[in-house]
N, C-alpha and C positions, 0 to 999 in steps of 0.2 A: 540517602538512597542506598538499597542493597544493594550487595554484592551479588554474585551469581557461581551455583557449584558449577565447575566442571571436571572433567572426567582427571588423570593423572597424569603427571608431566611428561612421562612415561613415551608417550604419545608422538607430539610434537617432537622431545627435544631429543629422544632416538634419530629424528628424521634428519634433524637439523647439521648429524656429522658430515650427511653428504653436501653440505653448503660451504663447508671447509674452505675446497677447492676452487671456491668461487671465485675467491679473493677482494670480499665485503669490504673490507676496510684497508685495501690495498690499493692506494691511488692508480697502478700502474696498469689493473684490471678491472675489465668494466663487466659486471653480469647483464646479460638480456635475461630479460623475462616478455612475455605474451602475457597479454591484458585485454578479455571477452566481454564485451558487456551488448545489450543493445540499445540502438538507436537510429531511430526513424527520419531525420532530419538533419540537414548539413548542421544548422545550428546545435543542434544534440550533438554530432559530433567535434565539433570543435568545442563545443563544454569540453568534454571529456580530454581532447589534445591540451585544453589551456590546464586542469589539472595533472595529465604526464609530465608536462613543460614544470611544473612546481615540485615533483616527484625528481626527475632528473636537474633541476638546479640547486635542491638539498642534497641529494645522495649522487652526484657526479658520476661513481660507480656502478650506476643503475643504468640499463636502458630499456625503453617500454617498449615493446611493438601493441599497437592497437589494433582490436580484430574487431569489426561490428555486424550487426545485423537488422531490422527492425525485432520488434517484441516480440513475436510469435514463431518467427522465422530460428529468433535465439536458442529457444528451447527445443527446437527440432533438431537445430546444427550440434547444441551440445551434448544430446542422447548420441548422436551419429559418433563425433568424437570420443566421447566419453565409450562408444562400445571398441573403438579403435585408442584408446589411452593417448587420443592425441587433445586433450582438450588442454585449454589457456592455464599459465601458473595461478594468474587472479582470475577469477572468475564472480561475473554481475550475480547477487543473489535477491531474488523478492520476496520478503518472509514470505508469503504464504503457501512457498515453493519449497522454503527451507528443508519440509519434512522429505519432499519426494529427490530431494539431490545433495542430501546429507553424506549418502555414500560415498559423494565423488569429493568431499570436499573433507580437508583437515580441520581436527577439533581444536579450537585456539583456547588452550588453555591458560590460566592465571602469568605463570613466570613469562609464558612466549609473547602474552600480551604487554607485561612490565617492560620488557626488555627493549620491544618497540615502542615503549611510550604510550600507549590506548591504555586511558582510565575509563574504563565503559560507565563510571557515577558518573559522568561529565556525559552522559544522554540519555536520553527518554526513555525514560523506563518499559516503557509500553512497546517500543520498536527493539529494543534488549530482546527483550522474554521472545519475540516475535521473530527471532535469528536465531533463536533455541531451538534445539528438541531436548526435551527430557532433560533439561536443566542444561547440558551442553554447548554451549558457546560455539558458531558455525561460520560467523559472516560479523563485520562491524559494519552500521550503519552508516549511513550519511543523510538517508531524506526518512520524513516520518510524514505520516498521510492519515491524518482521522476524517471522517466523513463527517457534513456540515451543509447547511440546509443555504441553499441560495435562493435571493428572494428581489422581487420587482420590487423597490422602494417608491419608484411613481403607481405604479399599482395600488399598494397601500394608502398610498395618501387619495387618491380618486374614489379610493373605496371606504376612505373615512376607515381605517383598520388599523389600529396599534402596531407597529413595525415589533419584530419580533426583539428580545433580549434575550441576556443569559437568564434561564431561569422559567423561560416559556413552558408550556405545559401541553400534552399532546392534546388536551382539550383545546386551550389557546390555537394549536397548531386545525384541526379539524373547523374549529369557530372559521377562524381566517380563510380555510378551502374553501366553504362553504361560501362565504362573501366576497369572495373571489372570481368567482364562478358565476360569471352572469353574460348574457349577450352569447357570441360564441366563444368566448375565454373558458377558462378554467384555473383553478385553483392552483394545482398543483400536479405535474409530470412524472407517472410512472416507470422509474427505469426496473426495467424486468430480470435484473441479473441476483444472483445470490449476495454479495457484498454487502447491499442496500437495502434488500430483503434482511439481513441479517443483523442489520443498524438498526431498523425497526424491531426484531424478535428484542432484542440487546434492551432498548428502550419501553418497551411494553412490557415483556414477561420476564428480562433479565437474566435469560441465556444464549447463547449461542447454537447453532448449527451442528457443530464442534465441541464435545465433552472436554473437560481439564484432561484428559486421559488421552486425548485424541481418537476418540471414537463418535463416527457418527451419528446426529441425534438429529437427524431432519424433523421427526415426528412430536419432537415434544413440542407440547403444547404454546412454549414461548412462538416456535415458527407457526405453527397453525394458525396463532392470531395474528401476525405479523402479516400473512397472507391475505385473511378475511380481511383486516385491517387496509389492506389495500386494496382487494377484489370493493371492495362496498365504496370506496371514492369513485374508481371509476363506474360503476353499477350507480351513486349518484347522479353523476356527471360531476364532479367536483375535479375528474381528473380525466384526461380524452381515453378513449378505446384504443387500445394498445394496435398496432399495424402488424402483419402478420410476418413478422422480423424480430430477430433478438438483437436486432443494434442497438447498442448501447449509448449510443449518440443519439437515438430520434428524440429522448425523454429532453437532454440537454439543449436538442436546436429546437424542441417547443417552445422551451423557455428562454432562450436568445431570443427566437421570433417574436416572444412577446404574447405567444398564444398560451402557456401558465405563467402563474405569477412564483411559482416557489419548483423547487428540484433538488432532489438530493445526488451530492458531487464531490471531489475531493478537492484539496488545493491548488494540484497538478491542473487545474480547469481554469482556475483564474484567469492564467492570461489570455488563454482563448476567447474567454468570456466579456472581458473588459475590451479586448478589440472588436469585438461583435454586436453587444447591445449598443442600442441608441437609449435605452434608460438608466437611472441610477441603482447600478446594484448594490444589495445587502447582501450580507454572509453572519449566519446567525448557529447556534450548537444545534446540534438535536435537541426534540421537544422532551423534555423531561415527562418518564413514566413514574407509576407508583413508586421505583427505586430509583428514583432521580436522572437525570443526564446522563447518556453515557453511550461512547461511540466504541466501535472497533477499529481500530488502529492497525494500519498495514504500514509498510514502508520497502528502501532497499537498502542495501548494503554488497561488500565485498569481501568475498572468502578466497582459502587458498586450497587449491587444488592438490586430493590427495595425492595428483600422480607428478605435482611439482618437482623439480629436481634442486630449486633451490628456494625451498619454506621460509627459512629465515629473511632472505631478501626481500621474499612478497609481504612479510607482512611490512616489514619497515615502509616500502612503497604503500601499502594500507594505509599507514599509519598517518603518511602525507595526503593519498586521496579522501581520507576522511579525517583531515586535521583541519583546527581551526580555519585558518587561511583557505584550503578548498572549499571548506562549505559556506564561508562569508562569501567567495566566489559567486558562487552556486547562489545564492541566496540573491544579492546584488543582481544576478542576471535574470529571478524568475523564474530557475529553473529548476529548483528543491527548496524546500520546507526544512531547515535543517534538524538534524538529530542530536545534535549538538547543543544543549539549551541555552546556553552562554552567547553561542552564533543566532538563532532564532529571529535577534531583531531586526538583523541586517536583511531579513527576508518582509517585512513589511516598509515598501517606499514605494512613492506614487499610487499606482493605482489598486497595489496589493494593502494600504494602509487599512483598507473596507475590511479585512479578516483577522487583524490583528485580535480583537476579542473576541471573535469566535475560537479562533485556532489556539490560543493561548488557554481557555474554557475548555476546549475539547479534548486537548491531551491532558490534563488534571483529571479527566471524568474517564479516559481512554481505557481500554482494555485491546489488549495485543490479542489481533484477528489470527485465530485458530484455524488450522489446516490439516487434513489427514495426507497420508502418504500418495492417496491417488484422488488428490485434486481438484487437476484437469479433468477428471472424470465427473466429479461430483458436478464441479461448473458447465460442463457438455449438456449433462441430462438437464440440471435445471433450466439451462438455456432452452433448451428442447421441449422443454412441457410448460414454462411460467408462460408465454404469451396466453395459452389456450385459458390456462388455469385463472390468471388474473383479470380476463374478459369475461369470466363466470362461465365459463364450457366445461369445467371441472373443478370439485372441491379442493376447497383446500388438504384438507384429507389425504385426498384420492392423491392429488400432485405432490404430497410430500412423500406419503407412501413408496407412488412408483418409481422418484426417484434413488430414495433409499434401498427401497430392495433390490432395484436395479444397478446399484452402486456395489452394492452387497455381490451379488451375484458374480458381477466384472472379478470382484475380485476374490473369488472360489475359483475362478478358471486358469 
């Protein structure tokens, strides 16, 4: 596995005089640090307490305070902070965030990583590159998320339809909607957001959204077909008429209720999933396009706050929230896909054992999910125009376009 440049030690290890004082390795002094991440459920946080608790029983010296929020709620609190330099020493990062809050966060370069122990070969490469900007190193992971086709196993069998494998083909995949799709069923559940829209361009045309440069490319033609590709299932009926909502969940409770038989969804949905259906679920890769399999890969991690007063401390606390032992945690409970390839297997038991070979498929074939600096913007607009667009009220065309030049424009002002 490669390595990865970053910037010069310059950087980091100017910062780190002011840690001095802390007294790291001074039995007699404990540093606090503040630890932001979100989380929407008691269970979510006490994940996160039982990794502090693993943090403070290695480094004695340490202590965490935990600050939480739910998901969306997180990113509002840390613009607020962050324009008031009161935000947290660690701070929650989601790649595909990485680009728009790189400023607030220190470059963790080579020696400051050694120093705490973080071999970044020992993770996915795909969620690496994806806590980058510009080769830059900003956050270490812990969970890695490639997108993967969840599928009715009793479905297929009543329907006399080959259950899907590594290696299926977007033909296979299209065959299968098709004969899926009978009575009031359907094939297969349109979720209307960019992500999955962009799993599809990935696998049909084999580009991204997202230039290697980071600029946006809504208009190339990978998305355009990626679109029509989906406008024309539902336009069969092979897939229901979208509801005139960008919830991101209606595609996912079609297919719990059993009203499609296939959904595209990340790992993080498992377990919701396996406590909801009353049938046997499959978890299969993406259908292989002309250039074979291949997903986009998001994940998270945790960086250190450029306005930290004490850098060195937070990362060593990193080092344990995303050390082996946290993420067997993490894994054992359901609650991350780890980033960690070594840790990984400890995340398929019981009921998660159904994704072991898709998810182990998916990241080999992965590609780190590209993001521009304004996002949230990108994701607003497409929110805002995919329902009309993929119920055939507008071309494909038309809805990449407006998105784009509207994204464009946002960001002239």
């Amino acid at each position: 596995m490669k390595r990865y440049a970053r910037i010069s030690a310059a950087v980091l290890v100017g910062t780190l005089g002011l840690s001095a004082c802390s007294g790291g390795d001074d039995d007699d002094v404990t540093t606090s640090l503040t630890f932001s991440m979100w989380a929407g459920s008691t269970p979510e946080t006490e994940a996160l307490q039982t990794l502090i608790d693993l943090v403070e029983e290695e480094h004695p010296d340490l202590s965490i305070e935990l600050q939480t929020a739910p998901f969306n709620d997180y990113w509002t609190r840390l613009a607020a902070q962050a324009s008031g330099g009161t935000e947290a020493c660690i701070l929650g990062v989601q790649s595909p965030r990485t680009s728009s809050i790189s400023s607030l966060l220190l470059p963790l370069e080579d020696s400051a990583l050694d120093t705490a122990g973080i071999d970044l070969s020992e993770f996915d490469d795909a969620i690496v590159e994806g806590t980058q900007v510009e080769n830059v190193q900003y956050a270490v992971p812990y969970d890695v998320g490639p997108l993967v086709v969840f599928y009715n196993a009793d479905a297929f069998a009543a329907a006399d339809v080959v259950e899907p494998a590594n290696g299926w083909t977007v033909e296979d995949f299209s065959s299968a909607a098709a004969d899926l799709s009978a009575d009031d069923g359907h094939g297969f559940a349109v979720t209307p957001n960019y992500d999955v829209t962009n799993a599809w361009s990935l696998t049909l045309g084999g580009e991204q959204g997202v230039a290697e440069d980071g600029s946006l490319q809504l208009d190339d033609p990978a998305l355009v077909e990626a679109v029509e590709f989906l406008q024309q299932l539902i336009a069969d009926g092979h897939a229901p008429p979208l509801a005139a909502t960008s919830d991101n969940y209606n595609a996912l409770n079609s297919f719990v209720s059993g009203d499609a038989a296939m959904v595209v969804d990340g790992p993080w949905q498992i377990a919701y999933v396996t406590e909801q259906v009353s049938f046997e679920l499959g978890v299969a890769v993406m259908p292989a396009g002309p250039q074979g399999s291949a997903t986009p890969v998001a994940g998270s991690g945790y960086g250190v706050s450029a306005s930290c007063e004490y850098p060195e401390e937070a990362l060593r606390a990193i080092s344990v929230l995303t050390g082996p032992e946290a993420q067997t945690v993490l894994a054992e409970m359901g609650r991350a896909y780890p980033a960690r390839i070594a840790e990984q297997p400890a995340y398929f038991q019981g009921a998660f054992q159904v994704a072991e070979g898709a998810l182990a498929a998916s990241s080999e074939g992965g590609q780190a999910l590209r993001s521009t600096v304004n996002f949230t913007q990108v994701n607003s607009l497409f929110n805002q125009y995919a329902v009309s667009s993929f119920n055939g009220d507008m071309t494909a065309e038309d809805f990449l376009g407006t998105v784009q030049s509207q994204t464009e424009a946002g960001a002239q002002q």
